[in-house]
N, C-alpha and C positions, 0 to 999 in steps of 0.2 A: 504494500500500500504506500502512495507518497506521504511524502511529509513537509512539512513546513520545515522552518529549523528550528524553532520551538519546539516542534513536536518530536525531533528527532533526539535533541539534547533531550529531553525527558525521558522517553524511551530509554535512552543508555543511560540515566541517572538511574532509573528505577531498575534496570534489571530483565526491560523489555523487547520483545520486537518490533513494535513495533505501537503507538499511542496514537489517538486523533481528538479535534478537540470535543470539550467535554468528558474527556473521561478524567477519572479521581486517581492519582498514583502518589509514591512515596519517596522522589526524589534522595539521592543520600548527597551531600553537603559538599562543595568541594574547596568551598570558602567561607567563614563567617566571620564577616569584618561590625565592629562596633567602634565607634569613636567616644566622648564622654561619660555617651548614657550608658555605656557599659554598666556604669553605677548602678543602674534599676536591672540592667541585664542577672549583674553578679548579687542582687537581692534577691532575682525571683529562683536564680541558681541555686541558691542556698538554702530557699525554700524547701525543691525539690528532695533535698537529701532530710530534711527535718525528720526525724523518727527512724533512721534507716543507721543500721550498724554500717557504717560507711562514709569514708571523706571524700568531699565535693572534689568530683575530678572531671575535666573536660576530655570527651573523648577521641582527642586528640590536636593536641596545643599546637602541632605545625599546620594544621587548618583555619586555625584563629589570629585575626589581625585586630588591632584594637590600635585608635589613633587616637592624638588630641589635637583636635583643631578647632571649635567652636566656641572653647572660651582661651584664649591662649595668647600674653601670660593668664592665668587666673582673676578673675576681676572680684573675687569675693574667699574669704574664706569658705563658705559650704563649697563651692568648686573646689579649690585649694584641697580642702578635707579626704573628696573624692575622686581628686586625681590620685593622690596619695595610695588611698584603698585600694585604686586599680593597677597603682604600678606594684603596689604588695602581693597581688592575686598572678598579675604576670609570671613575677618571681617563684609565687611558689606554685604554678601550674607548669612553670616554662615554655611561656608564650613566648617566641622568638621574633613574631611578625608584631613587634608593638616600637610603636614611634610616637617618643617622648616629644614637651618641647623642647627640640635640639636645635640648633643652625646647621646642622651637618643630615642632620635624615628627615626632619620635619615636611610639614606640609595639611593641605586639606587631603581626605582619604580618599577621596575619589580621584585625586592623581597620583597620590603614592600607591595606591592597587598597582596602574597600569604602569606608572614610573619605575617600581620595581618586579616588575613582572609576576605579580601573586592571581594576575587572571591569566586567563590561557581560553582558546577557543574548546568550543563545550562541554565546558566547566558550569555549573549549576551555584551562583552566588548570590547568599542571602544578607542581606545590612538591615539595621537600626538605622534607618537612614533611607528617605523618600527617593531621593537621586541616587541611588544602587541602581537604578538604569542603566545609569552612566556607564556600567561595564560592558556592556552589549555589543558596544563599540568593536570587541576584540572577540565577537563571537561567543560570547556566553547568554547564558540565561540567569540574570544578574535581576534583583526583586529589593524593595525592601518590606520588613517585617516590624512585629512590638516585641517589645522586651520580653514579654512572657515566653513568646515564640520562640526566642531567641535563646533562652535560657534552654528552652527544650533540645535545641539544636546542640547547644554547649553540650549536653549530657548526651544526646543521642544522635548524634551525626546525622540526622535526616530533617529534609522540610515539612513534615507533618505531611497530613494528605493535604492538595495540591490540586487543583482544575484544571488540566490543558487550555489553553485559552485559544479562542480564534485567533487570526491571525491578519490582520491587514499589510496588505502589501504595497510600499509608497515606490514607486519609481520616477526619480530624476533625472532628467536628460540636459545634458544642452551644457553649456560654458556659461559660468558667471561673470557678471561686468567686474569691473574695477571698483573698489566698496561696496561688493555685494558678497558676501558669505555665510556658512555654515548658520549660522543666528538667523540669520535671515530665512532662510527654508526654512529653519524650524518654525519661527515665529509665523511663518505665510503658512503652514502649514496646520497649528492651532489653531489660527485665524481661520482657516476655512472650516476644519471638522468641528473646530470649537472644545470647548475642555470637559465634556463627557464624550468625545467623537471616538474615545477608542477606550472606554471604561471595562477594563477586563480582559483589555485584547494586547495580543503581541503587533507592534508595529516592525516592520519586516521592509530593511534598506534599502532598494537596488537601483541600477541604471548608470548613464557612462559618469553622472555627475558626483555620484557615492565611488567610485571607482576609482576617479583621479584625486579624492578626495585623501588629505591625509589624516591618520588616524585620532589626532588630535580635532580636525575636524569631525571627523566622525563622534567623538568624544560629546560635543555638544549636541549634537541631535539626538542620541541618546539619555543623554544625562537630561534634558526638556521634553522628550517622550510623555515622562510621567503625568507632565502639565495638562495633554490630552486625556490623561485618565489611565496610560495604557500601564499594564502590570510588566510589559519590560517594552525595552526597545533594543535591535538588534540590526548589525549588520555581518551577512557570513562572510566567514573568514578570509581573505586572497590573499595576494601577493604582498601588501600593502602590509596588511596584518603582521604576516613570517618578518615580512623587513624589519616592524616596528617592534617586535619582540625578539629578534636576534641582534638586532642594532643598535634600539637605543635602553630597549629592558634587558639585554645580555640574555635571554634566556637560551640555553643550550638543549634542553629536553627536547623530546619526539613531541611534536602536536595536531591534534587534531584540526584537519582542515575539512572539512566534511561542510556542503552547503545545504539547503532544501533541496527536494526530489523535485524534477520535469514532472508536471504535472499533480503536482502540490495543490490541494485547497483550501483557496482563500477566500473569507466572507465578501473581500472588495478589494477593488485597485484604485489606489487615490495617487494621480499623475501632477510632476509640478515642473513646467518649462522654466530651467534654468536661465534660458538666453535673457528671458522676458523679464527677470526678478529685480525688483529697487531694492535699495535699502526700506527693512520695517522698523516697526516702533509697535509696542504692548501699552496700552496708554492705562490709567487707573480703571478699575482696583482688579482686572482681570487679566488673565496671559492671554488669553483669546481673545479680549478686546486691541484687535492686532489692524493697524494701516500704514499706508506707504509712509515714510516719514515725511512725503513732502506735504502729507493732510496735517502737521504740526507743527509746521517749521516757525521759529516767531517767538515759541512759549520760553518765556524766562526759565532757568534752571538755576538753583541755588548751589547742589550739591553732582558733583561727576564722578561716580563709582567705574572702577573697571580692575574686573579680577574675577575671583570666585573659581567654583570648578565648574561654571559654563566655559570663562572667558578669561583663566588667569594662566595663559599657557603660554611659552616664550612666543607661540607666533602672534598670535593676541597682541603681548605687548611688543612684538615689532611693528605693529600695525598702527599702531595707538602711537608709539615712538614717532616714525615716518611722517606722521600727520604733525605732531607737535612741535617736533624738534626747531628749535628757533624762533619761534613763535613764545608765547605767554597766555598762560589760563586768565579768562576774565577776571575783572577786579568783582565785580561782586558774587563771583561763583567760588566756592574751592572743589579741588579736583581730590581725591583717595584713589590709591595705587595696592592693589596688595596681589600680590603674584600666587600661584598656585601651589608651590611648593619651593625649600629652601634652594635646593638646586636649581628648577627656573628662577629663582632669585638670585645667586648666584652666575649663572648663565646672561642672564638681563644685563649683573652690572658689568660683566665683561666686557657688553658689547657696546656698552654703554647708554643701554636704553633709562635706566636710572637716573644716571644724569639728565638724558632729557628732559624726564617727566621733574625732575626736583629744579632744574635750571628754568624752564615754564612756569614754575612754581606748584606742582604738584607735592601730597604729601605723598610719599611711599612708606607701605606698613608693610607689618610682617605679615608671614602665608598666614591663615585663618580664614573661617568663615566670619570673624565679627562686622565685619562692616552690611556684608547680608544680611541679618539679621537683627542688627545694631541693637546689639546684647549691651558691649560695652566699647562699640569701637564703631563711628558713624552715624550714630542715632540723628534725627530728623527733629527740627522744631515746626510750632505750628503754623501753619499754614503756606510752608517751604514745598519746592517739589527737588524730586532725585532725580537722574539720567543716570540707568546702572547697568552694566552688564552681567547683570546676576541673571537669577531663574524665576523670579516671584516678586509681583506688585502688589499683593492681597492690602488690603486695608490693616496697617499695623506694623507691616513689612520696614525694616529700619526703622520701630521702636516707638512708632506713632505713627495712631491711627488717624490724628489729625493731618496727615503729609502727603502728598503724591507722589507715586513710585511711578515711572514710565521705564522699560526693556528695550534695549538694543544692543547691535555690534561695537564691537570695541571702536572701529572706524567712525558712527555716526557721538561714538561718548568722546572721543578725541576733538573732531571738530566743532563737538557741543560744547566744546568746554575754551576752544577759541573764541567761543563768538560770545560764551555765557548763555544762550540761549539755543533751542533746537534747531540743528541745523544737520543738512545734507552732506557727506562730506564731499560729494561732486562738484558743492561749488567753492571747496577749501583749497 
């Protein structure tokens, strides 16, 4: 019977021949990454074993990644407390895949997965964390889950039972213009199916424009999958993949390259002509509330975010760079910088995209998600609007709900932050 590659990575997760959607199966784990909330992870962990002659052990510590990236440094003692707790749990489970805050391995976790080669094409990976799409990129079937879940995982290497999910299938064609990118299909993309457009379903990558695409591109369409609703997003493995994992994640192992079958079935085919695509914009409070950007060019911007694990990847900010360089951020805008991981940070200043964005007047921070979520790093006053290249404008999104969040490519947040206000970068 064909299969999707959804369907196929299941199949060989569970032990099968063969799966289609709709059916329930039991996946066994081939990654379980947590970042923070580990913290409720290793509560409900503990739970499990409560009344059991037996010490909480994970069933097996070289499958577990655990990052900090969301509050980082710590903005409070309770974080502070239980960062502690989890670097004590590492130790004495010996978890080897956990990245402290360091300057030398750090980073958000959804680029250190792929930066250190801990995915692999169909490989079955579950996170505490909505953006575990993100992995798909490299051919897995990459989900996120709740800590309960997640706890079960620790102790019993499987995803619980599990629904194949339909599988939509997007196909890109065409060459992109000059400041049109990866952000952009996704975001044209939401914009059309809208954000229940693929509630339970695998979104499924192909066409010559995912192809010449590189994996870092790929990274974003994935990792904003979710946005749509869909339970993963995927693109099968090729050449592009092998390069990206022998070349710049070192990885030496045998891998799976295995695509969907000819004649695979899909609930639908959603097509998006590349040649045709502008730059978009996600305007408040929805990711789907998605237009050209030149239906909002004009609007003042107070705050210019670019980074995150949509858009914090070195070629991100060589883009962002190219647009600024020599140039100055508006007087009444300020511009935040924070790279994806200490390596691309490191990489950045070499080439000396750092400079650019701090000689502009840009602030550059460290890898985290704070500024996303303006926990404790970027939060929004009232009646301010953002221009970010994160993944979410929901109302509250950077720390108040009284603020406007607007989505875009690093290209349209570079020369938005020239002008101070929304601007195209076609006419920078």
């Amino acid at each position: 019977m064909p299969m999707t590659l959804a369907e196929k990575i299941l199949a060989r997760a569970a032990g099968l021949a063969s799966t289609k959607a709709g059916d329930v199966v039991e996946p066994k784990v081939d990654l379980a990454m947590s970042h923070e909330n580990a913290a409720l992870v290793l509560h409900q962990f503990k739970e499990i074993y409560k009344g059991l002659d037996a010490e909480p052990r994970v069933w097996d510590p070289s499958r577990i990644a655990i990052i900090f990236d969301h509050r980082v440094p710590a903005e409070s003692s309770k974080t502070a407390t239980n960062q502690k707790r989890i670097r004590d749990f590492v130790g004495e489970q010996g978890i080897a895949k956990f990245h402290d805050i360091r300057g030398d391995a750090g980073g958000i976790c959804h680029q250190i997965l792929p930066e250190y080669g801990y995915v692999r094409p169909g490989y079955v990976v579950v996170g505490t964390d909505s953006h575990t799409t993100t992995h798909g990129a490299l051919g897995s079937f990459a989900f996120g889950i709740g800590a309960t879940e997640m706890a079960s995982v620790w102790a019993l290497g499987s995803a619980l039972n599990i629904e194949v999910p339909k599988t939509i299938k997007v196909v890109v064609d065409g060459t992109l213009s000059k400041f049109v990118s990866a952000k952009d299909v996704i975001l044209n993309l939401i914009g059309v199916i809208k954000a229940n457009g693929a509630n339970y379903r695998a979104l499924e990558f192909h066409g010559s424009t995912i192809r010449n695409m590189s994996t870092s591109s790929r990274l974003v369409l994935c990792n904003m999958s979710v946005e749509a609703g869909a339970t993963v997003g995927m693109v099968p493995p090729d050449v592009e993949t092998k390069r990206y994992l022998r070349d710049e994640a070192k990885v030496t192992d045998p891998l799976w390259m295995e695509g969907p079958d000819d004649g695979a079935d899909y609930e639908r085919v959603e097509t998006i002509d590349a040649n045709s695509l502008a730059p978009q914009i996600a305007c408040p409070h929805t990711v789907d509330n998605v237009k050209p950007v030149t239906e909002v060019m004009g609007k003042k911007v107070d705050q210019i975010v670019i980074g995150s694990c949509t858009n914090g990847r070195l070629d991100d900010l060589a883009a962002a760079a190219a647009l600024i360089r020599t140039k100055k951020v508006h007087q009444r805008t300020r511009m935040l910088v924070f790279p994806a991981s200490w390596n691309i940070y490191k990489a950045a200043m070499e080439r000396g995209y750092l400079k650019d964005f701090a000689d502009a007047g840009a602030v550059v921070m460290n890898p985290g998600c704070g500024c996303c979520l303006g926990v404790h790093q970027g939060a929004m006053g009232d009646g301010e609007v953002s221009l970010s290249t994160t993944n979410r404008n929901f109302k509250g999104r950077m720390g108040n709900p009284n603020a406007e969040v607007f989505l875009c490519s690093p290209e349209v947040a570079a020369a938005s932050a020239i002008r101070g206000e929304i601007t195209d970068p076609r006419e920078v």
